[in-house]
N, C-alpha and C positions, 0 to 999 in steps of 0.2 A: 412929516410931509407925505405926499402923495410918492405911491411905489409909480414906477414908471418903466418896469420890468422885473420878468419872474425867470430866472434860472433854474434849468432842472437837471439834475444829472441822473439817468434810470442807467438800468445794468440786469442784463437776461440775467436770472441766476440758474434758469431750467435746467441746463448741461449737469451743474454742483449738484442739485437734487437728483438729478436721475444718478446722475455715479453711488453718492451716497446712497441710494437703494440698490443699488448692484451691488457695492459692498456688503450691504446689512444682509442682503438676500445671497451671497454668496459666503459671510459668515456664518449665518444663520446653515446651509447646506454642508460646509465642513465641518461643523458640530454634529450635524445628525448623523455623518459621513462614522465620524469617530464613535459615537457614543452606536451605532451600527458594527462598528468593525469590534469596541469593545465585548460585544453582545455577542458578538460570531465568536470571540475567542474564548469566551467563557464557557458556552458550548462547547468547541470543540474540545477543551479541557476537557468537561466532563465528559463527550463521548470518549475522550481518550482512553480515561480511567477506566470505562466502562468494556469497551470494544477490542484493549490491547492489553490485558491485564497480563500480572505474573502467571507463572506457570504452577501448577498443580504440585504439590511433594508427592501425591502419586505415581507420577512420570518415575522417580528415584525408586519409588518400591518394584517396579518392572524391569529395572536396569539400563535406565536410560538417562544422559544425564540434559538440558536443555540449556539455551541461555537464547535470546532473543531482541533483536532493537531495533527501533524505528526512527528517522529520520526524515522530517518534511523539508522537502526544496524550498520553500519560504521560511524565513528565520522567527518569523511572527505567527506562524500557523504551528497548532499544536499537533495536529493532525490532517491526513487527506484520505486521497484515494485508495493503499495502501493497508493491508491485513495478512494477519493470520489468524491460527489457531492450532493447538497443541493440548488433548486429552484427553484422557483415558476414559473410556465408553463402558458401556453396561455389559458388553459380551468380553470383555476383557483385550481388546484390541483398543490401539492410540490410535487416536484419527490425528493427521498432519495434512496440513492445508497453507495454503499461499495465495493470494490473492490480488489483481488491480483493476479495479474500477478507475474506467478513463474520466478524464475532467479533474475539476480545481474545484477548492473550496466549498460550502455547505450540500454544492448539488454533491460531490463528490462526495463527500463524508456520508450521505445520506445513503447514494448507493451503494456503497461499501459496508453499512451497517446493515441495509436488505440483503445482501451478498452473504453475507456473514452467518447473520442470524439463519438463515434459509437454510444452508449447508450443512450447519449446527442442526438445526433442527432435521434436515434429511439425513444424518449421519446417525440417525438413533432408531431410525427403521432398520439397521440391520444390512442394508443396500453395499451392492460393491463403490468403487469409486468410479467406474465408469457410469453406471446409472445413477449416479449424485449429481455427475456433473450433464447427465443428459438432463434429467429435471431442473438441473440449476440453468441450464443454456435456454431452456423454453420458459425460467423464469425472468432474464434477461433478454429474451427475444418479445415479450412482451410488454416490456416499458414502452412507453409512448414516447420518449425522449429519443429513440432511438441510439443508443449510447452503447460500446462494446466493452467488455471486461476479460480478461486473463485469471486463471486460473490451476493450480497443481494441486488434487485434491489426492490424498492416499493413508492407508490403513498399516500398521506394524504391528503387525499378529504375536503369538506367542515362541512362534517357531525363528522370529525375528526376519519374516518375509515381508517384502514392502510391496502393498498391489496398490497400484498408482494409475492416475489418468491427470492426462495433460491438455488443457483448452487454450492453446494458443502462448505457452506462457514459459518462461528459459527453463529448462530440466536443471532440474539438482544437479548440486556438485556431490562427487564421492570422495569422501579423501580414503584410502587404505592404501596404508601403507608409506612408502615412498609416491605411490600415481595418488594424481586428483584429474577426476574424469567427469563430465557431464555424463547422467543415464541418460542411456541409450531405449526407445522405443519406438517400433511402428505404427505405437496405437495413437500418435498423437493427433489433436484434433485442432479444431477452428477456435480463434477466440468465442467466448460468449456472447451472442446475439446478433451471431453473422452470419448462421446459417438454422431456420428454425428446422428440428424435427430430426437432424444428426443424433448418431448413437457413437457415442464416444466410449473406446473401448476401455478395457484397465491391464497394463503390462504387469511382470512380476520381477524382483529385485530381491534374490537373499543376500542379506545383513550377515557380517561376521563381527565377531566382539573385536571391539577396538576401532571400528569402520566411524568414521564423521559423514554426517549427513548436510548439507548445506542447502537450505533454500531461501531463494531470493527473488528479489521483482526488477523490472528491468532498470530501475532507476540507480543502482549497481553498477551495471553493465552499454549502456547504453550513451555516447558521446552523439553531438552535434558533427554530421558529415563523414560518421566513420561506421565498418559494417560491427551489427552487434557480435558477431562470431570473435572479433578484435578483444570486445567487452569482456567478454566469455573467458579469453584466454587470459587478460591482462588479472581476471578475478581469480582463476585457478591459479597461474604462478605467487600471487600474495597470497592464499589461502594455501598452498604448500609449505612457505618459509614464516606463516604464522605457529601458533601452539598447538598442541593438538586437541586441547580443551575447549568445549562450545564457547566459555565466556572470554576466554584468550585469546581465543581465532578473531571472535566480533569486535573486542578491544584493538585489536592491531588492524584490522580491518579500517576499523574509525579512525586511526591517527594518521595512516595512510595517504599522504596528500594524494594519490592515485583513486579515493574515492571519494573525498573532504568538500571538494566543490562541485558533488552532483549537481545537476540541474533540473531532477525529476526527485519527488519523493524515493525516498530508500529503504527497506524492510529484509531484513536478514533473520531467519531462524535458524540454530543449528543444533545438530541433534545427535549424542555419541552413544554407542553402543558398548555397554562396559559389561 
């Protein structure tokens, strides 16, 4: 027979489709997200290997014994801001160096490996450590980033004298003896790229055999809401009732729940005079 009406039942479905593409477009971004962050690590790995390496066996032929570790505030980062360097140069003096380049992640690592390399490579001109660290300051006064760095760069001659300069950055511990003391200098200066055209001087320190050398970056010493001088002291009493051997000191250092859950990268080198 004849229809004599037509039912229709329709149904927006607009709302389902858009979500569904915010989904897909929001899957889609956490994979690049990943497959991004796997790439940053894989770098950093290799700058790691590259930028933080072991220490030279000719350090042992001079009489010095080393040990060294590094520790990024992020559990997934290999590396950050955070350096050193430790070795024996062509004039027969060790260059000893300590370093932080501020910021997080590839910017950081980047400027840290310019940092690096620079003062390496200024350290073979022969230069005291106060003129290293004047060229290294107008070489960070001149990033466009505008970005500041810390710095303790210094030399350990034959006669076991340390000429040292200091750009904003915690003075070495000394342990001898029973005392563990921060050095003491007036020649200290500005962080790196906060004042262009400063001349940063280089203090002097003689080494006796048996003396532990301790340097570090603030990620050590440094709490949320508390003064770094606090940092300072809480580091020297564990590094007094630690061993008196580089890799024993930084071993008991590490277990230390006193410094377990920094919250900034952490970089310790230490360095014994035998």
């Amino acid at each position: 027979g004849r229809a004599w009406a037509v039912n229709l039942v329709a149904r927006d479905l607009t709302p389902q489709i858009r979500s569904r593409r915010r989904l897909a477009e929001t899957e889609r971004e956490s994979d690049r997200l990943r497959r991004q962050s796997e790439a940053e690590r894989r770098v950093a790995d290799a700058l790691r290997e590259a930028l933080l390496p072991t220490h030279s066996e000719a350090l042992a032929a001079v009489g010095l014994t080393v040990a060294a570790s590094y520790r990024p505030a992020e559990p997934d980062a290999a590396v950050g801001g955070d350096w050193y360097k430790c070795r024996l140069l062509p004039d027969g003096r060790v260059l000893l160096a300590i370093g932080d380049a501020s910021g997080h992640g590839l910017d950081a690592v980047a400027r840290m490996a310019q940092q690096r390399h620079a003062m390496a490579g200024l350290a073979q001109t022969g230069a005291s450590a106060g003129a290293i660290t004047t060229w290294l300051n107008e070489l960070v006064c001149s990033d466009p980033a505008g970005q500041t760095a810390t710095v303790v760069v210094g030399h350990l001659d034959e006669d076991k004298v340390l000429r040292w300069a200091d750009a904003g950055h915690p003075a070495p511990l000394l342990l001898r003896g029973a005392d563990v003391e921060p050095l003491t200098t007036d020649q200290r200066g500005p962080l790196l790229g906060a004042l262009p055209g400063y001349a940063y001087g280089t203090a002097s320190t003689r080494l006796r055999p048996g003396d532990l050398l301790v340097l570090y970056t603030d990620g050590m010493v440094e709490r949320r809401g508390e003064d770094v001088t606090e940092g300072i002291k809480r580091l020297a009493r564990a590094a007094a009732a630690a061993p008196r051997d580089p890799q024993g000191l930084i071993d008991a250092l590490l277990v230390d729940p006193e410094f377990a859950g920094h919250e900034d990268d952490a970089c310790v080198l230490a360095i014994r005079v035998d």
